[in-house]
ROZAKE-461517 format. One record per residue (C-alpha): residue number from 1; x, y, z. Coordinates in nm, 2 decimals. Example, Ala and Ser with C-alpha at 12.3 -4.5 7.8 and 13.67 -1.06 7.14 Angstrom:
% residues 2
  resi       X       Y       Z
     1    1.23   -0.45    0.78
     2    1.37   -0.11    0.71
***
This chain:
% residues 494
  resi       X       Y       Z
     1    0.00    0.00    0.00
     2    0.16    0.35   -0.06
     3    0.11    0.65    0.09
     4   -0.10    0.89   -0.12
     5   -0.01    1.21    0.00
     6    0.34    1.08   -0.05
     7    0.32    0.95   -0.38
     8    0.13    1.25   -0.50
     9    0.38    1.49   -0.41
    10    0.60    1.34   -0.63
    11    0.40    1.44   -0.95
    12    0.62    1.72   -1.11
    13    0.30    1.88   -1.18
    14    0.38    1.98   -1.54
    15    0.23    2.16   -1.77
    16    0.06    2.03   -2.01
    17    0.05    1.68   -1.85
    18    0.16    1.40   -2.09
    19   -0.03    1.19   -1.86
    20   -0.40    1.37   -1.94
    21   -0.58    1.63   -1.79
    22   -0.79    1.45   -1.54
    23   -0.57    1.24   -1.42
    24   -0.34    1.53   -1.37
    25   -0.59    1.73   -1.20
    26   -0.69    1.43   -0.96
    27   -0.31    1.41   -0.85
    28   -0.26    1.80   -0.80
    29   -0.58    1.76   -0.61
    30   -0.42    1.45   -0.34
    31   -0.14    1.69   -0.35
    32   -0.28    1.96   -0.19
    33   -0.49    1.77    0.06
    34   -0.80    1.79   -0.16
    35   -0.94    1.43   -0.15
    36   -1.25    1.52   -0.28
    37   -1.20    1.61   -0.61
    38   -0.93    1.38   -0.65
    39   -1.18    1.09   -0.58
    40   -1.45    1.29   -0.84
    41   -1.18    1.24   -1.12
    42   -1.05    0.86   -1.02
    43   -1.40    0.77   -1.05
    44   -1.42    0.92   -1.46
    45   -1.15    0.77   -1.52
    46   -1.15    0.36   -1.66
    47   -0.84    0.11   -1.56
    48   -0.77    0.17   -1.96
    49   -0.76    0.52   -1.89
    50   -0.50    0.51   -1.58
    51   -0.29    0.25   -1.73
    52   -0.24    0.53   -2.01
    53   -0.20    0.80   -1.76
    54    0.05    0.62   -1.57
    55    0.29    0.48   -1.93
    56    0.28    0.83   -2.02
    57    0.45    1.01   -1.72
    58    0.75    1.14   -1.75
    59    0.90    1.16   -1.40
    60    1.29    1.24   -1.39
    61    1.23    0.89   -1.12
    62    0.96    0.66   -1.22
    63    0.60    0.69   -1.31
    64    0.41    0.84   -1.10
    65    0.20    0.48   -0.96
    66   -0.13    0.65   -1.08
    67   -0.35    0.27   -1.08
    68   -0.23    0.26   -0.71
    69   -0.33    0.63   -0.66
    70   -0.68    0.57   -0.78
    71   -0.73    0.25   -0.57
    72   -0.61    0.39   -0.24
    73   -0.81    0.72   -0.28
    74   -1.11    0.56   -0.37
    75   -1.08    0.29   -0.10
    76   -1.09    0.53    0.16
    77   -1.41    0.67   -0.08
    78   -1.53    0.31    0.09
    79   -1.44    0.35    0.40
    80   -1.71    0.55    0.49
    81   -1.55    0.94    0.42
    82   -1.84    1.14    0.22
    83   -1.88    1.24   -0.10
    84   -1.98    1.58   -0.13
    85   -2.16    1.70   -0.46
    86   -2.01    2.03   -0.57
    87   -2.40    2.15   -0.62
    88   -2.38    2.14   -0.20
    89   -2.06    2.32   -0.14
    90   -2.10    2.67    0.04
    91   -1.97    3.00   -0.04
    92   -1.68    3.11    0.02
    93   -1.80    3.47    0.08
    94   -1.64    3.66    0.39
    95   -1.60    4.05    0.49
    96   -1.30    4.18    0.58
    97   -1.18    4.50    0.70
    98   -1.58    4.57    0.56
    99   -1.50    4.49    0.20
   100   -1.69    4.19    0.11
   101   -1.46    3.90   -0.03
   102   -1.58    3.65   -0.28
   103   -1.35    3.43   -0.11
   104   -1.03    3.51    0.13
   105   -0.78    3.39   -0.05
   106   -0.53    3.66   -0.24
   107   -0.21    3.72   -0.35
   108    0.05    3.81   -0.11
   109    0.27    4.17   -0.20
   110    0.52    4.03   -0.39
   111    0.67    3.83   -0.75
   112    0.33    3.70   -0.80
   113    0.16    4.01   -0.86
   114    0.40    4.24   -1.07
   115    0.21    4.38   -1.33
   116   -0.14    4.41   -1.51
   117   -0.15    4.01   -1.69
   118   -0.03    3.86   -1.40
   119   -0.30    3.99   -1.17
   120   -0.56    3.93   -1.44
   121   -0.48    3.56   -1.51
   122   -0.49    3.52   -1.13
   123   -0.83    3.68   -1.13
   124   -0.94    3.44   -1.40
   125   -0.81    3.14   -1.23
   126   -1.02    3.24   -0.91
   127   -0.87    3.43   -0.69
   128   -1.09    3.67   -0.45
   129   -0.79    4.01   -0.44
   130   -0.46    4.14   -0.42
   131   -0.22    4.29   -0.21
   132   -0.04    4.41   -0.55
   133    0.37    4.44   -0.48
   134    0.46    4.72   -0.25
   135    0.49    5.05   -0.48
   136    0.73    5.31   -0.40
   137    0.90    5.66   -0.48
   138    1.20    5.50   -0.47
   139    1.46    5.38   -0.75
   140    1.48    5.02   -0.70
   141    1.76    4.76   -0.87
   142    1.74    4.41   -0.77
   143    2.03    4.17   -0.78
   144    2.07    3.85   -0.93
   145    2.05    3.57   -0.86
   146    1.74    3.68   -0.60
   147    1.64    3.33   -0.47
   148    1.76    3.08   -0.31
   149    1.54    2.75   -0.19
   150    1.60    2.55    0.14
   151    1.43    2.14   -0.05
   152    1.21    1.95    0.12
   153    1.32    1.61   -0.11
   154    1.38    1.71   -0.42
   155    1.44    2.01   -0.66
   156    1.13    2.21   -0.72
   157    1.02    2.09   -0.39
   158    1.08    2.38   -0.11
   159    1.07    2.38    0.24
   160    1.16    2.73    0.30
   161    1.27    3.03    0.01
   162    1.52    3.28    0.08
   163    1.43    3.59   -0.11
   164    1.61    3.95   -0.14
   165    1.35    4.10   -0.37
   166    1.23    4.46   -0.23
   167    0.99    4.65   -0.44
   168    0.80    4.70   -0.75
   169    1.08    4.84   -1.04
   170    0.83    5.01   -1.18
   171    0.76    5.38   -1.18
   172    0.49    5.44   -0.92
   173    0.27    5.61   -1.16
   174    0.23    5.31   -1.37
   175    0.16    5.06   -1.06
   176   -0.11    5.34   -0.99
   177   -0.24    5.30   -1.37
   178   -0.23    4.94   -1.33
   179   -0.46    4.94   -1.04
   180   -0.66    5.11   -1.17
   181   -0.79    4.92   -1.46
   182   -0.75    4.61   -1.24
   183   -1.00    4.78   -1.05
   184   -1.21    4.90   -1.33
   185   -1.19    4.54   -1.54
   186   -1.27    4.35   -1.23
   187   -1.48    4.54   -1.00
   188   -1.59    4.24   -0.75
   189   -1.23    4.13   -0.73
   190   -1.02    4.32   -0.38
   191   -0.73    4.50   -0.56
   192   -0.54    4.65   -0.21
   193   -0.21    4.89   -0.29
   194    0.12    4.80   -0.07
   195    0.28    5.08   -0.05
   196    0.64    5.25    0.17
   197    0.74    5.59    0.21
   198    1.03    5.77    0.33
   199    0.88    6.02    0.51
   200    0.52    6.13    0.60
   201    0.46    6.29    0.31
   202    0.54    6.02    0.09
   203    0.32    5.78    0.30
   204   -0.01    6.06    0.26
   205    0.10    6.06   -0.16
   206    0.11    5.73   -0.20
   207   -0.19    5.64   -0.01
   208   -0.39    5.94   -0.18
   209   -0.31    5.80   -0.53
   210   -0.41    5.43   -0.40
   211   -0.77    5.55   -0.30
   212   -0.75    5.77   -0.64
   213   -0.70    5.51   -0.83
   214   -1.02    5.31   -0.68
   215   -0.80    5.04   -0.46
   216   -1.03    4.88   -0.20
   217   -0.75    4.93    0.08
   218   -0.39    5.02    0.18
   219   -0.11    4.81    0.29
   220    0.15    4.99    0.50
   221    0.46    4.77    0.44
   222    0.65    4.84    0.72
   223    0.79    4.52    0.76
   224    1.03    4.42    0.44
   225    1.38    4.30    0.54
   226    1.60    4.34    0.34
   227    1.57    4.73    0.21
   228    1.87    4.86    0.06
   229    1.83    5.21    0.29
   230    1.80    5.21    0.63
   231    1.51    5.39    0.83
   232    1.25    5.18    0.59
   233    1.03    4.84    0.59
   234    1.10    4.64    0.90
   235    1.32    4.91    1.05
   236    0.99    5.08    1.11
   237    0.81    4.77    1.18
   238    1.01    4.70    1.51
   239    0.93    5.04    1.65
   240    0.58    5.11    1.77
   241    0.59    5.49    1.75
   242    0.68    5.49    1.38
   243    0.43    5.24    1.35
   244    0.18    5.42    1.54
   245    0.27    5.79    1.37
   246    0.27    5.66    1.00
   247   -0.04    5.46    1.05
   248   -0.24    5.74    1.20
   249   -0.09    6.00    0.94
   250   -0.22    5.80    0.64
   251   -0.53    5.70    0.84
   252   -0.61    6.12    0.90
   253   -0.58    6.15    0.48
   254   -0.77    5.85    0.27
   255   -1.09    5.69    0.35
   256   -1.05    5.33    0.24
   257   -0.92    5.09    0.51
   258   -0.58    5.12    0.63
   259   -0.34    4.76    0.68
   260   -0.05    4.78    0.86
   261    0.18    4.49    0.77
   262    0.38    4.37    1.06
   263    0.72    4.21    1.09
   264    0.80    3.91    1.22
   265    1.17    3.97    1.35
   266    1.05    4.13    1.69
   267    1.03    3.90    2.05
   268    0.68    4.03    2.04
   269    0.44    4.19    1.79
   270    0.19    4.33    2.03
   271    0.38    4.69    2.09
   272    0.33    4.68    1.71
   273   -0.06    4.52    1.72
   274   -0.16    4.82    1.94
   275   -0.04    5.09    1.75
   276   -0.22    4.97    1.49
   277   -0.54    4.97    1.71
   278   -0.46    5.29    1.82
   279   -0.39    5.47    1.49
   280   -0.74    5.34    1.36
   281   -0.61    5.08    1.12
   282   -0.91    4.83    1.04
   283   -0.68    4.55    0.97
   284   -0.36    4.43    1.00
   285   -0.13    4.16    0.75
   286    0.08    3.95    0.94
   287    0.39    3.84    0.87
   288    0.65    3.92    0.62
   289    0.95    3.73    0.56
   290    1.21    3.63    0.85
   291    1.58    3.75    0.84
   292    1.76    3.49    0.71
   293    2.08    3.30    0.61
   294    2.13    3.07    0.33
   295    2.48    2.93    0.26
   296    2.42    2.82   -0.11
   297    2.75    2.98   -0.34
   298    2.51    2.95   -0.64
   299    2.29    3.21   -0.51
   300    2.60    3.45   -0.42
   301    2.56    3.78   -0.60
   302    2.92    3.87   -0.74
   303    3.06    3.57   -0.47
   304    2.89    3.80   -0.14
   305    2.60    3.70    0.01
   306    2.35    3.89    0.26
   307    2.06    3.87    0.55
   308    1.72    3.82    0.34
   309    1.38    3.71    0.40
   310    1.26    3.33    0.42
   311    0.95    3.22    0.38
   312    0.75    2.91    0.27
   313    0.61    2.59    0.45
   314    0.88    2.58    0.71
   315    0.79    2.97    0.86
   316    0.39    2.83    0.89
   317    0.44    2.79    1.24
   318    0.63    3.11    1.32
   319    0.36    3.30    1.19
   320    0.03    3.06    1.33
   321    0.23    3.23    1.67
   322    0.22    3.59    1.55
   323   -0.17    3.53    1.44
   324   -0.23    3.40    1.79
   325   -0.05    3.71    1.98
   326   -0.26    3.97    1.78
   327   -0.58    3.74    1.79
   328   -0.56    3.66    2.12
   329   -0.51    4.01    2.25
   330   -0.81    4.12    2.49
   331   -0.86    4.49    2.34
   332   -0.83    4.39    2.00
   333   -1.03    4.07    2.02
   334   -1.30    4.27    2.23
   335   -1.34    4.57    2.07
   336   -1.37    4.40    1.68
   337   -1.18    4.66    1.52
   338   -0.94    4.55    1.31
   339   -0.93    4.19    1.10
   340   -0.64    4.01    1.01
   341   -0.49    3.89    0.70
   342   -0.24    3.55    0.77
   343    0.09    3.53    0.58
   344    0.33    3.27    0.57
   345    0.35    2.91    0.45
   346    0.01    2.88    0.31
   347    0.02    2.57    0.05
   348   -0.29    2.41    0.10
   349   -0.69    2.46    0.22
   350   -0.57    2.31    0.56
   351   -0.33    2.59    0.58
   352   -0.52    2.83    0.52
   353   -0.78    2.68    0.79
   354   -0.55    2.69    1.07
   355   -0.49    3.06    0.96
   356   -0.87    3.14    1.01
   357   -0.94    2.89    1.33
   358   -0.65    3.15    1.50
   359   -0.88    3.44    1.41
   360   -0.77    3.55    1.02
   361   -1.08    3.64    0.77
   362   -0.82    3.66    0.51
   363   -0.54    3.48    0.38
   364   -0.23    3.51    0.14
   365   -0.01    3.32   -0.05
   366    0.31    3.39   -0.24
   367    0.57    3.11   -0.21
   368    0.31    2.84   -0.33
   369    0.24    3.07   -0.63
   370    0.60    3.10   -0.69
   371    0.63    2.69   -0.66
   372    0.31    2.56   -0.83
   373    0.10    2.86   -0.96
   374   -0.21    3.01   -0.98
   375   -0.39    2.70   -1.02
   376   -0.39    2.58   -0.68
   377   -0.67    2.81   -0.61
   378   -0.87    2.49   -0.72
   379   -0.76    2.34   -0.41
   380   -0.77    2.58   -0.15
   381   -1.12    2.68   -0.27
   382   -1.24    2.34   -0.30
   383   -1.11    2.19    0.03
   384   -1.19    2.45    0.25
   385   -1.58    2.41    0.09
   386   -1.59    2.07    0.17
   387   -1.44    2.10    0.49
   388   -1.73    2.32    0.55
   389   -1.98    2.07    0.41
   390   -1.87    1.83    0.64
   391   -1.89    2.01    0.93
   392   -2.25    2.13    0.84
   393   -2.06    2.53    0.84
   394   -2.27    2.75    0.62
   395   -2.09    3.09    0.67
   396   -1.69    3.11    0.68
   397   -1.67    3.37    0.94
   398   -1.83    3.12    1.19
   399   -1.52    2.96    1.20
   400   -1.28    3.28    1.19
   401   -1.11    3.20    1.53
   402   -1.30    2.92    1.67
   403   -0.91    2.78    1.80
   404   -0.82    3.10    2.02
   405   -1.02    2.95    2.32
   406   -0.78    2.64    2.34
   407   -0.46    2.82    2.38
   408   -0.39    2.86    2.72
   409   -0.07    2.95    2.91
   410    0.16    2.70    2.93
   411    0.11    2.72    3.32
   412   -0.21    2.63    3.27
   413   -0.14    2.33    3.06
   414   -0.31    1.98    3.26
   415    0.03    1.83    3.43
   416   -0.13    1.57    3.60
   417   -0.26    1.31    3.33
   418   -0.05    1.13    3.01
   419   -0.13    0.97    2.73
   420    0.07    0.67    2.66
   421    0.17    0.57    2.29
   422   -0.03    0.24    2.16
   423    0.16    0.03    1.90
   424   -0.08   -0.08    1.58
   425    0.08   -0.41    1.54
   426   -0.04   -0.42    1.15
   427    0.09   -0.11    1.05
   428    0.44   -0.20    1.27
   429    0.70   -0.29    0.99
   430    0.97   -0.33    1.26
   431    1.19   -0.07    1.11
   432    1.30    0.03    1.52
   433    1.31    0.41    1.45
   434    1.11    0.44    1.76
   435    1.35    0.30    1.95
   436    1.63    0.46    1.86
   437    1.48    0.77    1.90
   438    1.38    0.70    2.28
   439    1.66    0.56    2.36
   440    1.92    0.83    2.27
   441    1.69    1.14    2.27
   442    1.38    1.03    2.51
   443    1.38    0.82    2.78
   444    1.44    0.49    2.71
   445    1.11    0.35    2.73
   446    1.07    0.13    2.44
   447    1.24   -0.23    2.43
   448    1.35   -0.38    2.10
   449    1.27   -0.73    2.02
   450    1.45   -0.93    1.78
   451    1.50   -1.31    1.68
   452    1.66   -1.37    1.31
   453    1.53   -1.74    1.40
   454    1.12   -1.67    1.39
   455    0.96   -1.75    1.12
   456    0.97   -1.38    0.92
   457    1.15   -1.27    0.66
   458    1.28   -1.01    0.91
   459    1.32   -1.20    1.23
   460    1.05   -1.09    1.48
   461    1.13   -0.71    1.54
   462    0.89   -0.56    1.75
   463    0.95   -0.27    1.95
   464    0.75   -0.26    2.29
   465    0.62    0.02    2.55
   466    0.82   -0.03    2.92
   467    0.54    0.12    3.10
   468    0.67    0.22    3.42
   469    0.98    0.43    3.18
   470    0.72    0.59    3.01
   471    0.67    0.97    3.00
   472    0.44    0.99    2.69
   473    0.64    1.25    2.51
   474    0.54    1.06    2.18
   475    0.88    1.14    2.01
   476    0.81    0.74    1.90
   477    0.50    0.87    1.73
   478    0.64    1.13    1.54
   479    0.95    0.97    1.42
   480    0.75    0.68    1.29
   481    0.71    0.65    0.95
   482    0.44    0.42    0.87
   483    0.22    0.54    1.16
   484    0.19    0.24    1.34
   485    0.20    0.44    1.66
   486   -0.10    0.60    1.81
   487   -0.26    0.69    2.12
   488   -0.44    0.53    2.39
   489   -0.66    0.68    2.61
   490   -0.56    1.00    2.84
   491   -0.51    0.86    3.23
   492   -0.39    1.01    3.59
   493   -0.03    0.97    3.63
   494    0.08    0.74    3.89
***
């Protein structure tokens, strides 16, 4: 039996598939954690079909194992899991910062929204707005190379990105221009202007000419990393006075809502959360890239390299912690007055879920984009619909923070019950990861069974719980790779 999720992710996702369109959609779809749809397509398509699909793949490995694919995702079809007709799904429909959003899913200010055609095609492809790349008065030269990628398992695959991008190159005018008829050719789209001054009049300019030229709203990018001048994105971002002063300068002068966007290399973004509040923002994006190192010499610009911005799957968590702070605050959380917009490591619908169960009524993505696309809008739209059918949700906002209330402190945290791991003998390939693990970096609670005499083509190799040595940390759990390792039920400790 594989793993789908695993298998799937191998799929190189190319364009124009050799392999067919719907069997390339259903894969994309187990990619991104959209069972659903994947399921939809398996069942369309005839063992004739799949046997094509799968002879005509053109992995750089081996064929993508697209028969197995279709019998594992419709097995679990079997098992009991719904099939939801797309006639059922809800909308997606959600206000935020009081702009209603056809759905909350837009484009992050950065390389994925550069110009007029990129926009549009994202539009076409689904997407409910735009934070359109941060426009300035400034003359900007990038370097090259700009990128650099930390891989997951293989090329094309990242787990973090390394970026020293700063703003749009074009002449602010034009960006202007471009918003404009972005604006005008797709009025129910949310096209929101990122902008950065260098001093307050710049900020008012900029932000006049955004609500000129008919944006919804106004990012405040105070948060970029790696600006070539000093005094500018994140340099302000760490200091809640010139948070607090440009906010409420640009909130005295334009109309339309008024985003800060907050940095994440601070101890703690609250400081920064309440000036917001304070100034009168009604929303605030959180967070922009993390200062960075990458050692990579093929990413050197003239053989030097620099502290840039990371960003991708492996930040997710950084910024879930951010969300929570701001969330999570009393004043903010009481008073209603500003929504939040979740950045960082967004790939798939269950992303952007955990986003919104922390308190988020809008999401956005850039690294995916940058990775796989526009196109896995399909997913993120799809999934988090079905979710919603599942759970019998009508209305994405009832979910918008539903998660806050089970954070606690962690002196609050119950201390005097454990769980202890349970061993699924079936799944159990004896493989003794688990014990390795506990016995140099747990606590030794896991005894190793072998005999090359029993009758097994690997000996008898089974790993078993010592009880009374047993802390249930569940490092064994984690480090197990075909999740043979559960839990049992929750107890007092002895």
């Amino acid at each position: 039996m594989i793993h789908i999720q695993e298998e799937a992710g191998r799929c190189l996702l190319c364009v124009a598939a050799p392999c067919g369109e719907k069997a390339a959609r259903a894969i994309r779809a187990l990619r991104f954690d959209n069972l659903w749809t994947a399921r939809e397509l398996f069942d369309e398509l005839n063992d004739e079909e799949t046997s094509a699909a799968e002879q005509a793949c053109i992995h750089c490995d081996r064929p993508i194992r697209i028969k197995e694919l279709k019998v594992e995702s419709l097995k679990l079809k079997e098992a009991g899991e719904s099939k939801v007709e797309s006639r059922e799904l809800p909308p997606l429909e959600i206000s935020f910062c009081g702009i209603p959003c056809e759905n909350p899913f837009f484009l992050a200010s950065s390389a994925v929204c550069t110009n007029y055609d990129m926009v549009a095609r994202a539009f076409e492809a689904g997407w409910g707005g735009v934070f359109y790349k941060t426009i300035s008065k400034q003359d900007i030269r990038e370097v090259s190379p700009r990128f650099d990628a930390v891989y997951k398992a293989q090329q094309g695959d990242f787990f973090g990105f390394r970026n020293m991008e700063q703003l749009s190159e074009n002449p602010y005018q034009e960006d202007f221009d471009i918003l404009h008829r972005l604006k005008q050719n797709y009025p129910t789209k949310i096209v929101v202007a990122s902008i950065m001054g260098q001093t307050e009049e710049e900020w008012i300019e900029l932000a006049k000419m955004a609500e000129q030229a008919g944006c919804d709203a106004v990012e405040l990018n105070f948060s970029c990393p790696q600006m070539r001048l000093a005094g500018l994105g994140s340099d302000i971002g760490q200091n809640p006075e010139l948070v607090l002063f440009y906010t409420a300068y640009v909130r005295r002068n334009v109309s339309i809502p008024v985003i800060p966007k907050m940095t994440p290399n601070v101890a703690q973004m609250g400081p920064m959360a309440m000036s917001s509040f304070y100034a009168g923002a009604q929303g605030i994006s959180a967070i922009n890239t993390i200062k960075s190192v990458t050692m990579s010499d093929t990413s050197a610009v003239s053989d030097k390299k620099t502290v840039s911005g990371y960003s991708g799957r492996a930040v997710k968590p950084i910024a879930l912690r951010f969300i929570l702070e701001i969330a999570a605050n009393p004043l903010i959380a009481k008073e209603h007055k500003m929504d939040i917009s979740g950045i960082g490591g967004i790939e798939t619908w269950r992303d952007a879920l955990e986003f919104i169960q922390l308190g988020c009524s809008n999401v956005q993505v850039c690294t995916a984009v940058m990775e796989y696309g526009y196109r896995i809008i399909d997913d993120l739209t799809a999934g988090l619909q079905h979710y919603m059918t599942e759970r019998g949700i009508a209305h994405l906002q009832d979910i918008v923070g539903e998660e806050i209330k089970n954070f606690v402190r962690p002196s609050d945290l119950d201390r005097e019950t454990m769980v202890f791991p349970k061993i699924d003998r079936e799944k159990c390939i004896g493989c003794g990861r688990c014990y390795t693990s506990c016995m140099d970096g747990g606590h030794q609670a896991i005894f190793f069974e072998t005999d090359p005499a029993a009758d097994s083509a690997h000996g008898l190799r089974q790993p078993r719980i010592i009880g009374p040595k047993c802390v249930g940390c569940h490092l064994c759990r984690l480090v197990c790779p075909t999740g043979a390792i559960g839990l049992a039920k929750r107890m007092n400790k002895r």
